[in-house]
C-alpha positions in Angstrom: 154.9 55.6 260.4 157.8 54.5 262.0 157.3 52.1 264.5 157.3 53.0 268.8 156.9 50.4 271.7 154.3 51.8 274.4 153.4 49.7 277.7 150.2 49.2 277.3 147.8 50.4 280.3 145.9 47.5 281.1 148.0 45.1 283.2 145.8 41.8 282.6 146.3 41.7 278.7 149.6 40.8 276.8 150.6 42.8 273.3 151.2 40.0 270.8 151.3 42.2 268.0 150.9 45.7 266.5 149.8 47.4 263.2 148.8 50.8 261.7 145.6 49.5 259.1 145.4 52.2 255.8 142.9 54.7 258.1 145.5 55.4 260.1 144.4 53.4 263.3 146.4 52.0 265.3 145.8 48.3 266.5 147.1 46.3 268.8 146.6 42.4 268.7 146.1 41.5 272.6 145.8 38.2 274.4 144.4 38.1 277.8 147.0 36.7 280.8 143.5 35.3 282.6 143.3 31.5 283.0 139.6 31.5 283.1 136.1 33.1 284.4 132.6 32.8 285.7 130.5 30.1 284.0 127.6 32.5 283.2 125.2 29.5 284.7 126.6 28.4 288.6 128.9 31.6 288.4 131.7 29.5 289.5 135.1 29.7 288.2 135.9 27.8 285.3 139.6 27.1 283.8 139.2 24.6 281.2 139.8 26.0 277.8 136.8 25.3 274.8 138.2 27.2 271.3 137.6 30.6 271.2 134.7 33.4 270.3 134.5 35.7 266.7 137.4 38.1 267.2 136.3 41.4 268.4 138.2 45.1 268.0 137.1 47.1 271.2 138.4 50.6 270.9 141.0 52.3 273.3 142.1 55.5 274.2 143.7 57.5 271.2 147.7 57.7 271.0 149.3 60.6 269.1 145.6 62.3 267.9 145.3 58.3 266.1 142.1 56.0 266.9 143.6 53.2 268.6 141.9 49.4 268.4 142.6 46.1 270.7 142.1 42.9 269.1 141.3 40.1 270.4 140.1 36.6 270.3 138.1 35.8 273.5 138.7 32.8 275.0 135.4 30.3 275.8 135.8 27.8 278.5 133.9 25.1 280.1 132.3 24.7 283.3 133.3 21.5 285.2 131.2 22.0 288.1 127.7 22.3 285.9 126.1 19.0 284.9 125.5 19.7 280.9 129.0 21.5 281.2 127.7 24.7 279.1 130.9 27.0 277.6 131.1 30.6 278.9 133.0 33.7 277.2 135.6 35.1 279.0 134.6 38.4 280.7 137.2 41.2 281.1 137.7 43.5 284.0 139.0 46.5 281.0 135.4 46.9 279.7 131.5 46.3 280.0 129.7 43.1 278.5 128.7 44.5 274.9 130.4 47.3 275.2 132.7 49.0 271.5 135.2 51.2 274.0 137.3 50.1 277.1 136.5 51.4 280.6 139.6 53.8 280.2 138.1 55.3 277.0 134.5 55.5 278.9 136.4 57.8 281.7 138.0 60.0 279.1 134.5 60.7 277.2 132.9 61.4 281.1 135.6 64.5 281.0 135.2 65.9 278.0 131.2 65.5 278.7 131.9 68.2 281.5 130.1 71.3 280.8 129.8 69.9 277.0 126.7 68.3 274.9 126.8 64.7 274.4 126.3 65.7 270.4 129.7 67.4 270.3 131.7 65.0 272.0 130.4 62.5 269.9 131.5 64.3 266.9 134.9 65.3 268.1 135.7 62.0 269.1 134.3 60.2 266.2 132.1 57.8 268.4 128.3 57.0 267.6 125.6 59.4 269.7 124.5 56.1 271.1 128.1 54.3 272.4 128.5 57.8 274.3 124.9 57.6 276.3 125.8 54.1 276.5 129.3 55.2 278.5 127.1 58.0 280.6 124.5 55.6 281.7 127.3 52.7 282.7 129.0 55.6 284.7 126.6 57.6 286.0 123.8 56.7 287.7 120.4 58.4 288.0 119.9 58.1 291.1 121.1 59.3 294.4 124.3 56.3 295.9 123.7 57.4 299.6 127.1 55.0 300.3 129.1 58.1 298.7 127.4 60.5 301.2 129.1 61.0 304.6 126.9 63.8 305.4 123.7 66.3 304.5 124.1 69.3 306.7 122.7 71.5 304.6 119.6 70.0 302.1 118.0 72.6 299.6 114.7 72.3 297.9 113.8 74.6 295.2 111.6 74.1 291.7 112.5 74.6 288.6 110.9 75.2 284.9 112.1 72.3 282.3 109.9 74.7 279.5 109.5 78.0 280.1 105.7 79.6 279.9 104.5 76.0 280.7 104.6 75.4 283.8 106.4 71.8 283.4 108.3 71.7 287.1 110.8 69.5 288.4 112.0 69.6 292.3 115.5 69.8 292.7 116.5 68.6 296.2 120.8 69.3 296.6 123.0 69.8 299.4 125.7 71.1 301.3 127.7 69.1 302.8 129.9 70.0 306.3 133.3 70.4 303.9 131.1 73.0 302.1 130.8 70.2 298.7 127.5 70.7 297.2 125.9 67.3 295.9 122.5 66.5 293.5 120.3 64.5 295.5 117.2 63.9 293.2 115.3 65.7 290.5 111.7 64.7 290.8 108.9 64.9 288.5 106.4 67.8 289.5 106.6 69.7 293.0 103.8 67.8 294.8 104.3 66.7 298.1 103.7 63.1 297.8 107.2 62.9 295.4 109.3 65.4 298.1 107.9 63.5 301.0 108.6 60.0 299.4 112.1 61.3 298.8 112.7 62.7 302.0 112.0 59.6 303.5 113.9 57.7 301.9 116.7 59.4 303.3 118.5 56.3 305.4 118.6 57.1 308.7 122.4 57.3 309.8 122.3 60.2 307.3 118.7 62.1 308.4 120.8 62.5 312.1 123.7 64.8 310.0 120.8 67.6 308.6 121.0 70.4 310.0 118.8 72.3 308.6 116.1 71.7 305.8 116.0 75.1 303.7 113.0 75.6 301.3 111.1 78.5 299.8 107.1 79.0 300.6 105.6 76.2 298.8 103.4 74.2 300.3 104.4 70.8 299.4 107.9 71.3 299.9 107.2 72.6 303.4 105.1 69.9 304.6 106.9 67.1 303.3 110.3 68.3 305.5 108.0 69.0 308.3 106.8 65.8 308.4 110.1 64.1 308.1 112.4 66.5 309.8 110.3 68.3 311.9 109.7 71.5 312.7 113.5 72.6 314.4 115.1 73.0 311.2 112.6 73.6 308.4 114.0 77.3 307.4 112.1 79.2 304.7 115.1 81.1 303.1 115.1 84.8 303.5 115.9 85.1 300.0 112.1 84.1 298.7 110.6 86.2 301.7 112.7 89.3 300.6 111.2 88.9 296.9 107.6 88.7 298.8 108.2 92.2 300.2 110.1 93.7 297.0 107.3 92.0 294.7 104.5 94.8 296.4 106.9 97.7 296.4 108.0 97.2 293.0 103.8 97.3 292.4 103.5 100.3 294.5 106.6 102.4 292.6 105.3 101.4 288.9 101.3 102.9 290.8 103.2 105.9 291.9 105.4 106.5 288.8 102.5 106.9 286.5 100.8 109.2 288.4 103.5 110.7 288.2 104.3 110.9 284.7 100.6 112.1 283.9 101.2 115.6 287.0 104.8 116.6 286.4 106.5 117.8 283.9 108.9 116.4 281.6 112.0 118.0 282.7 110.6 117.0 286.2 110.0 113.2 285.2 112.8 113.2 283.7 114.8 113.5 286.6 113.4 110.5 288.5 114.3 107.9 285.7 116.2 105.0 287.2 114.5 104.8 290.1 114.0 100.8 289.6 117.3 100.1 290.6 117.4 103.3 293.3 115.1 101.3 295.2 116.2 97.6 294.8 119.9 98.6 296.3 121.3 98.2 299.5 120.9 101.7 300.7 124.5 101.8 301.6 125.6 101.3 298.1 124.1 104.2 296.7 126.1 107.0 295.0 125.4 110.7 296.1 123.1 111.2 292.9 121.0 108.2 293.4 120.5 109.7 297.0 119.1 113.2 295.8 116.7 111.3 292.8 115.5 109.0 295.7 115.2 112.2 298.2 113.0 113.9 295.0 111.2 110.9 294.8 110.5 110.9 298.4 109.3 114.2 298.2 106.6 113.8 295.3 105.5 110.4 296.2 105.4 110.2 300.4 103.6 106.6 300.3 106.2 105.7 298.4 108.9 106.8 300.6 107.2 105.0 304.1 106.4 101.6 302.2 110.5 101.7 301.0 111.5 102.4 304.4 109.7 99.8 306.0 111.2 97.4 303.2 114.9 98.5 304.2 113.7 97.8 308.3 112.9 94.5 307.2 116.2 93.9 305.3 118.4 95.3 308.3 116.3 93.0 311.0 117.6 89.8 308.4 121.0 91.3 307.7 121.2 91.7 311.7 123.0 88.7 313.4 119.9 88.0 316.1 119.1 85.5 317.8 116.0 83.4 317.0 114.1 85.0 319.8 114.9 88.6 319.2 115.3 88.4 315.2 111.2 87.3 315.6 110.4 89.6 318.1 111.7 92.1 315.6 109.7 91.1 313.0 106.3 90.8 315.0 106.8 94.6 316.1 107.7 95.1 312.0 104.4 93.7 311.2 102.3 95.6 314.2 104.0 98.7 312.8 102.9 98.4 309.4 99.7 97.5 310.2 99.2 100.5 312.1 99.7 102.7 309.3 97.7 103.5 306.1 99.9 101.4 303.9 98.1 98.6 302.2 100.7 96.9 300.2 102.3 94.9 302.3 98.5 93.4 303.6 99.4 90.1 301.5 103.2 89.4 302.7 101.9 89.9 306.3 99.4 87.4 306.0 102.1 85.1 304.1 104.6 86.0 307.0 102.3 85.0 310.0 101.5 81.8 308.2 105.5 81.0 307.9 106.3 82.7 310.9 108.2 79.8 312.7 110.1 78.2 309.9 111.2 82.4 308.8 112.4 82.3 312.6 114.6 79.6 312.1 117.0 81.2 309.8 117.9 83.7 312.5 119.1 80.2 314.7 122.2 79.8 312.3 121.5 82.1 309.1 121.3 78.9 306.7 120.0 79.7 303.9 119.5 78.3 300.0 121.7 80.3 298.2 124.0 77.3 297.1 120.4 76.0 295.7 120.2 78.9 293.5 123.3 78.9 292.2 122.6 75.5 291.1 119.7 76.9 289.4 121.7 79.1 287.2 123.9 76.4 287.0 121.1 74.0 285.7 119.4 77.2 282.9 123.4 76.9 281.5 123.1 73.4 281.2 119.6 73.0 279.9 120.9 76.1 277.0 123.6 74.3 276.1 121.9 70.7 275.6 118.7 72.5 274.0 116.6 71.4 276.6 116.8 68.1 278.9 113.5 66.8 279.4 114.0 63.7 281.6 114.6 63.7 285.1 117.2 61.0 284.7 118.9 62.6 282.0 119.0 66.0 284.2 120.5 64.1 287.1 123.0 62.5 285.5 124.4 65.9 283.9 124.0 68.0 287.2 126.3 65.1 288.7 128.8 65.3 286.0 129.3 68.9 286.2 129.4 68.8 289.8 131.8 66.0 290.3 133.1 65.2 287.3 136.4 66.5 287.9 137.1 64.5 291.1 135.8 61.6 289.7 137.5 61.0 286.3 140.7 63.4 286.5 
């Protein structure tokens, strides 16, 4: 290999020396330009020189596809302001106490953990599974650093299943901020209210006066906890999670109606309603001229059916309607007297669900917030937990929603 001069890219040490070793590494023999440090016992600066420590090879960021090594020879000094005058290594500002890789290298493995496992990285880069979480936890925290927030106009809560089929929750709890950034506030163990509440509270205060609003689905722990911190003004239970209320009843309703169906018509004639799943779950608008003459057939075999999907679509125009708080209820309340004046019993359990969260439902119609950032993170966080093969600690999970999220501003 013939031989190059690079400047190297830490300004406080000095290249002495170079050499390729017969792996095909690259090291450099460094001495630092530092005339001493902090004495490890007063933590004032000490200058006077005491031999030196083992030499050390700390590992650097890879020229030309080659490893690349710094030796060096740390310096010891002496304190002169401590009375048993005890020595102290010198620290450097290019990497962590203990660490095997320089704070450069450390930013370069953060990037290539970005949508990636920690396993792979490892193995591409040719650094121990353990010196890589070692790097992630020195970079990343796992908790929330509120002095990196300027605002929370928009906070999200929302659970989700670490296992699925066993009913191991964490709360997720993100936002939106006024630029339109979302951020990973906290992953909590559970979804009780004692956790949300202790979180939400914990919110400092300069930042609790920039939330706007406080969107949440029906759970009763998350609702209560932002009600008690917040209150009521601009707790909003998303439309989203009150549409799937009323679809969950009709979808009931339609399977009811189908197999009766099946068992009095013929084939030919059951044949001609297959489909009808999606017929219903579509924006009415969006359907072609054939779904329209199914869903007209089905009307006409199955009129319970047709008035229990037309009060669905009512609903879904009152919340695709840009009211105002006052008339987007009203709405509702005459949707609810309406239904409950005829025979249809399906929708007895939404109503009773509606009245309870009746307020907090009216408060999306104040500035049509709702959590549909949150759910995107959702998908976001199934991808991630897919590609790791499960994350099972909370800290763990924070630290590689962050990364994803803002791992491109922070180490590009």
């Amino acid at each position: 290999m013939s031989e190059f001069t690079l400047p190297l890219d830490i300004e406080s040490l000095e290249v002495i020396g170079q050499q390729v070793d017969k792996h095909g590494n690259i090291i450099f023999d460094v001495c630092s330009k530092s005339t001493g440090t902090r004495c490890h016992k007063c933590g004032k600066h000490a200058t006077k020189r005491y031999g030196y420590a083992p030499e050390i090879e700390i590992r650097h960021l890879s020229i030309l596809d080659r490893t690349v090594y710094l030796r060096i020879k740390p310096v010891r000094y002496q304190c002169e302001h401590c009375d048993d005058h005890p020595t102290t290594t010198e620290q450097y500002d290019w990497c962590s106490r203990g660490s095997k890789i320089t704070h450069g290298l450390e930013d370069y493995l953060m990037r290539s953990l970005i949508h990636s496992t920690v396993q792979d990285v490892s193995q591409k880069e040719h650094i121990s599974y353990k010196t890589v979480v070692a790097a992630l936890n020195r970079k990343i925290s796992t908790e929330v650093d509120w002095s990196n927030h300027i605002d929370l106009e928009t906070i999200g809560i929302d659970e989700i299943s670490l296992k699925k089929g066993h009913n191991d929750y964490v709360t997720v709890i993100s936002a939106r901020t006024r630029a339109g950034q979302l951020v990973i506030l906290a992953v909590l163990s559970g979804r009780s209210y004692d956790a949300t509440h202790t979180f939400l509270n914990s919110i400092p205060t300069h930042l609790k006066t920039t939330v706007k609003s406080v969107c949440t689905d029906m759970h009763d722990g998350f609702v209560s906890a932002a009600l008690d911190v917040f209150g009521p003004r601009i707790i909003v239970v998303d439309r989203y999670h009150v549409s799937k209320l009323y679809r969950k009843p009709l979808d009931k309703l339609r399977i009811k109606e189908m197999r009766r169906l099946k068992e009095g018509l013929t084939e030919d004639e059951y044949t001609e309603l297959e489909g009808m799943m999606w017929i219903l779950r579509k924006k009415h608008e969006c359907l072609s001229k054939d779904d329209k003459t199914k869903l007209d057939l089905l009307y006409k075999h199955s009129p319970e059916l047709k008035k229990a999907h037309q009060y669905a679509l009512k609903l879904t125009q009152i919340f695709n309607t840009h009211n105002k708080r006052k008339s987007g209820m009203a709405k509702i309340e005459r949707w609810i007297a309406s239904v409950e004046r005829s025979n249809l019993t399906c929708f007895n359990t939404f109503i009773k669900t509606l009245k309870k969260y009746k307020p907090y439902i009216a408060n999306y119609f104040k500035g049509r917030k709702n959590s549909g950032f949150v759910e995107g993170l959702n998908n976001k966080i199934k991808v991630l937990k897919r590609r790791c093969y499960g994350l099972f600690k909370t800290e763990s999970l924070f630290q590689r929603i962050f990364l994803d999220l803002n791992g491109q501003q922070l180490f590009i």
